[in-house]
Residue, then its C-alpha position, 0 to 999 in steps of 0.5 A: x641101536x641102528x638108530x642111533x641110540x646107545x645102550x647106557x650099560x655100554x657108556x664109559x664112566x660108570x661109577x657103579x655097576x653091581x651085575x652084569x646087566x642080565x634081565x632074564x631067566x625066572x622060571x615060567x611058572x615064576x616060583x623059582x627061589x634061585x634067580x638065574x637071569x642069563x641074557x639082556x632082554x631090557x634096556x635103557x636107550x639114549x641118544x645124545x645128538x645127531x653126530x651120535x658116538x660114543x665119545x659124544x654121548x660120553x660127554x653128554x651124559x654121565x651115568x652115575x649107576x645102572x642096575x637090574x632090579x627084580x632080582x632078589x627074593x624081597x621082589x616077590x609077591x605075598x604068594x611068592x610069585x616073582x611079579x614079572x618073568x624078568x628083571x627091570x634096569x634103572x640107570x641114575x644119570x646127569x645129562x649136559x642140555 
């Protein structure tokens, strides 16, 4: 972020957002059947120029939907082991070149 980059999950315009962006919290022993994610530890990063705010990028990049994935029962493994100890995000988004 000091970069220059923002965080898609704080760009306007969203038309679908279902979660609060949360990625992290399955038990280290990753057998947990209630997902309690509590903090953001993934991210999706983009910059739109040089002269990079969030106006600009706004009107470079309309982000069409952001989700945490990885945090339903149907993710787990065969052993009922949750594949990794968070959540991943994905964004669809359409970006003006």
């Amino acid at each position: 972020l000091a970069a220059g980059y923002l965080d898609v999950w704080e760009l306007p315009h969203k038309k679908w957002q279902k979660d609060s962006g949360f990625t992290f919290g399955h038990d280290a022993d990753l057998l947990n059947t209630v997902v309690n994610f509590d903090r953001r530890i993934d991210f999706i990063l983009v910059r739109g120029s040089r002269k990079n705010t969030r106006a600009n990028a706004s009107s470079l990049i309309n982000q069409l939907s952001v989700e945490v994935v990885g945090d339903e029962l149907g993710y787990r493994t065969p052993d009922v082991l949750w594949p990794s100890d968070h959540g991943g995000v994905v964004a669809e988004m359409r970006i003006k070149l």
